[in-house]
N, C-alpha and C positions, 0 to 999 in steps of 0.2 A: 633312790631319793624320791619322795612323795611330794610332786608339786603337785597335789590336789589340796597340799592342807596351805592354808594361808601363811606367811612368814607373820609374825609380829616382833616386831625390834622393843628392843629394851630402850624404854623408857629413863636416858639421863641427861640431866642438865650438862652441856659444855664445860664448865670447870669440874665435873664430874666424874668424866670419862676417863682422864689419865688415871686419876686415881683408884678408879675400879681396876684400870689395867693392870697395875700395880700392885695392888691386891690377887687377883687371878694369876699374874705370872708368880708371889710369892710361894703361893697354893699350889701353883704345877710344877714348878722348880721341886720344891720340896728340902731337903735334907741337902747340904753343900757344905763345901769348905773353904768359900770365900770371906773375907774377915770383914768385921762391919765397915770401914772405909771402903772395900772394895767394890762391895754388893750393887752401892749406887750408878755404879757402873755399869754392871751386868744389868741391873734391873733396867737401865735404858736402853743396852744394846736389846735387850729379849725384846723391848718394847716397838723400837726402829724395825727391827725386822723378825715378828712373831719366828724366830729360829731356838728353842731352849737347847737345839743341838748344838750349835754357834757357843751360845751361851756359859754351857756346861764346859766349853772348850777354850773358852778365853785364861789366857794366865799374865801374870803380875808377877814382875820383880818387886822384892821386898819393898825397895823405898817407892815405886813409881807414883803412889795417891800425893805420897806429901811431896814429892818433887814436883809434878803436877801446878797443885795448889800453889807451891810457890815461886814456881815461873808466870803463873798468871800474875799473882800477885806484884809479883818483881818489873811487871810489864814486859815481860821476854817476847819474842813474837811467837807466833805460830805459824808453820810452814807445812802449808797442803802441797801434792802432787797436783793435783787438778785442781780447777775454777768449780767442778763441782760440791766439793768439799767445802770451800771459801763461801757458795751461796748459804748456807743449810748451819752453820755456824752461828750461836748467839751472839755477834759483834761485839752490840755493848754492855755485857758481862765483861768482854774481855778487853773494850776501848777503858773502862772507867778505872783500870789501872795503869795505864797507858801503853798497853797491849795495841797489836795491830795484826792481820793475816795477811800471809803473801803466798804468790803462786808464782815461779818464774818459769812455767810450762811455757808460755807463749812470750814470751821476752823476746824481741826481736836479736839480742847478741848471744841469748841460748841457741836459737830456734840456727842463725847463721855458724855459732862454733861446731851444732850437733852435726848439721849437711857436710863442714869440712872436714869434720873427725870421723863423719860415717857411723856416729853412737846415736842413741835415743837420744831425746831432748829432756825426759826427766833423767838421766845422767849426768848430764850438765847444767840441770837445772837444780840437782842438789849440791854439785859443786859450789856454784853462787852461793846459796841457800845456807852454804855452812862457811863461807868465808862470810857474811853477813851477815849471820843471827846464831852466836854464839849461846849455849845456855837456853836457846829457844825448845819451844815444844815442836819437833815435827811429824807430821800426821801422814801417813799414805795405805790410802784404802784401794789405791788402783794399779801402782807400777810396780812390779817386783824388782824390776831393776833400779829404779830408784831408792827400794831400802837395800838392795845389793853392794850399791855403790855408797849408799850413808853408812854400811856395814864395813866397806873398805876403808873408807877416809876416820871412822872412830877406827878402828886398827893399828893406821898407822900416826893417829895423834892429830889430823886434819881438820878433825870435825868434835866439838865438844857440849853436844844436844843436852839440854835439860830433863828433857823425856823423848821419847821416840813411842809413838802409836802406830804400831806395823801391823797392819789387817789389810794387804792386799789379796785382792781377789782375782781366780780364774788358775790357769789349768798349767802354765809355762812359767815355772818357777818359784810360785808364788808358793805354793806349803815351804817348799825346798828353804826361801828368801827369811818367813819366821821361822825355822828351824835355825839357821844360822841366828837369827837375833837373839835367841834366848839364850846363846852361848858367851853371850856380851855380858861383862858382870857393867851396864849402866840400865839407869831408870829405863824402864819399858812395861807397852801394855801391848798384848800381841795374840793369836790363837792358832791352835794346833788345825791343820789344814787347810783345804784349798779356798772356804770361806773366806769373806770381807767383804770390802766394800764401801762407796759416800758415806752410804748410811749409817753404817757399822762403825765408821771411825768419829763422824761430826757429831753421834749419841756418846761416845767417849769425851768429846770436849767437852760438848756442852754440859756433862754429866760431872766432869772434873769444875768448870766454871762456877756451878752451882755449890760445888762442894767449898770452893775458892770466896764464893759471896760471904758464903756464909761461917768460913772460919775466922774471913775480916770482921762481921758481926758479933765473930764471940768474944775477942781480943779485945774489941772497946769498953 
């Protein structure tokens, strides 16, 4: 690298800049076989985390865009593993349906079942999760064993998600956790290996909310 020569940054206004980004990742992507509902998807994750290998890697059950869309719409909740997720979320995209996000990570009657049962706390935390928010979106970019366990309880009829966002991240379980999901014939948005993550999944919602704003804007 030559730091003799001066850097000069590109020159763009703030409402600008996504949209070059957007442009440049259509450019580098190139040639794909995601359908135009999909894209908007991908084009956010590539966006969250400059990854086109992530990218190239993500896959979609048939219905997941329009289930998606119409759990926002429906006001269903959305249910993150982490508080990280829950910050980085466009809220009121998803309040003005009457939508809401929940975390029961840190719930003091998770956090006390998990100690007695000697389980994770996102294990128990999706128990709750799915006796409470039937039909909801839930999102997990961090536990694999909390899409383990959301993978058990639809199984055996426990649990009945509107869409499920499984992109957990790291090295214990987590390719292993989306390979099981894709075996699930429900709504899902998910990718092949040990990628994910906050980011990875909260560019999924917010990417589906948008999609969500604006099918309510066509309908009127």
């Amino acid at each position: 690298m030559d730091f003799g020569t001066e850097f000069k940054p590109l020159t763009v206004q703030p409402q600008e800049i996504e949209g070059l980004s957007f442009q440049m990742i259509t450019a580098e992507l190139g040639v794909h076989d995601f359908t135009a509902q999909q894209y908007p998807v991908v084009q956010r994750i590539i966006h969250a985390s400059a990854d086109f290998e992530l990218g190239r890697g993500l896959v979609f059950h048939p219905q997941a865009i329009e289930a998606g869309i119409a759990a926002i719409l429906a006001g269903k909740p959305i249910v993150a593993d982490v508080r990280m997720i829950e910050a980085g979320i466009a809220k009121a995209r998803i309040h003005q349906y009457g939508g809401d996000v929940r975390v029961h990570i840190s719930d003091p009657d998770v956090m006390e079942e998990a100690k007695a049962l000697g389980v994770t706390r996102a294990i128990i935390a999706m128990r709750k999760a799915c006796a409470e928010a039937p039909g909801g979106i839930f999102v997990i970019g961090n536990a694999p064993t909390a899409l383990l366990e959301l993978i058990r309880l639809v199984k055996e009829g426990a649990a009945q998600p509107g869409l499920v966002i499984g992109m957990p991240v790291g090295f214990v379980s987590a390719a292993e956790s989306k390979d099981e999901l894709r075996k699930l014939d429900i709504p899902y948005i998910s990718n092949i290996g040990r990628k994910g993550g906050s980011t990875v999944v909260v560019a999924a919602v917010n990417a589906l909310s948008l999609l969500a704003v604006r099918h309510a804007a066509e309908q009127q």
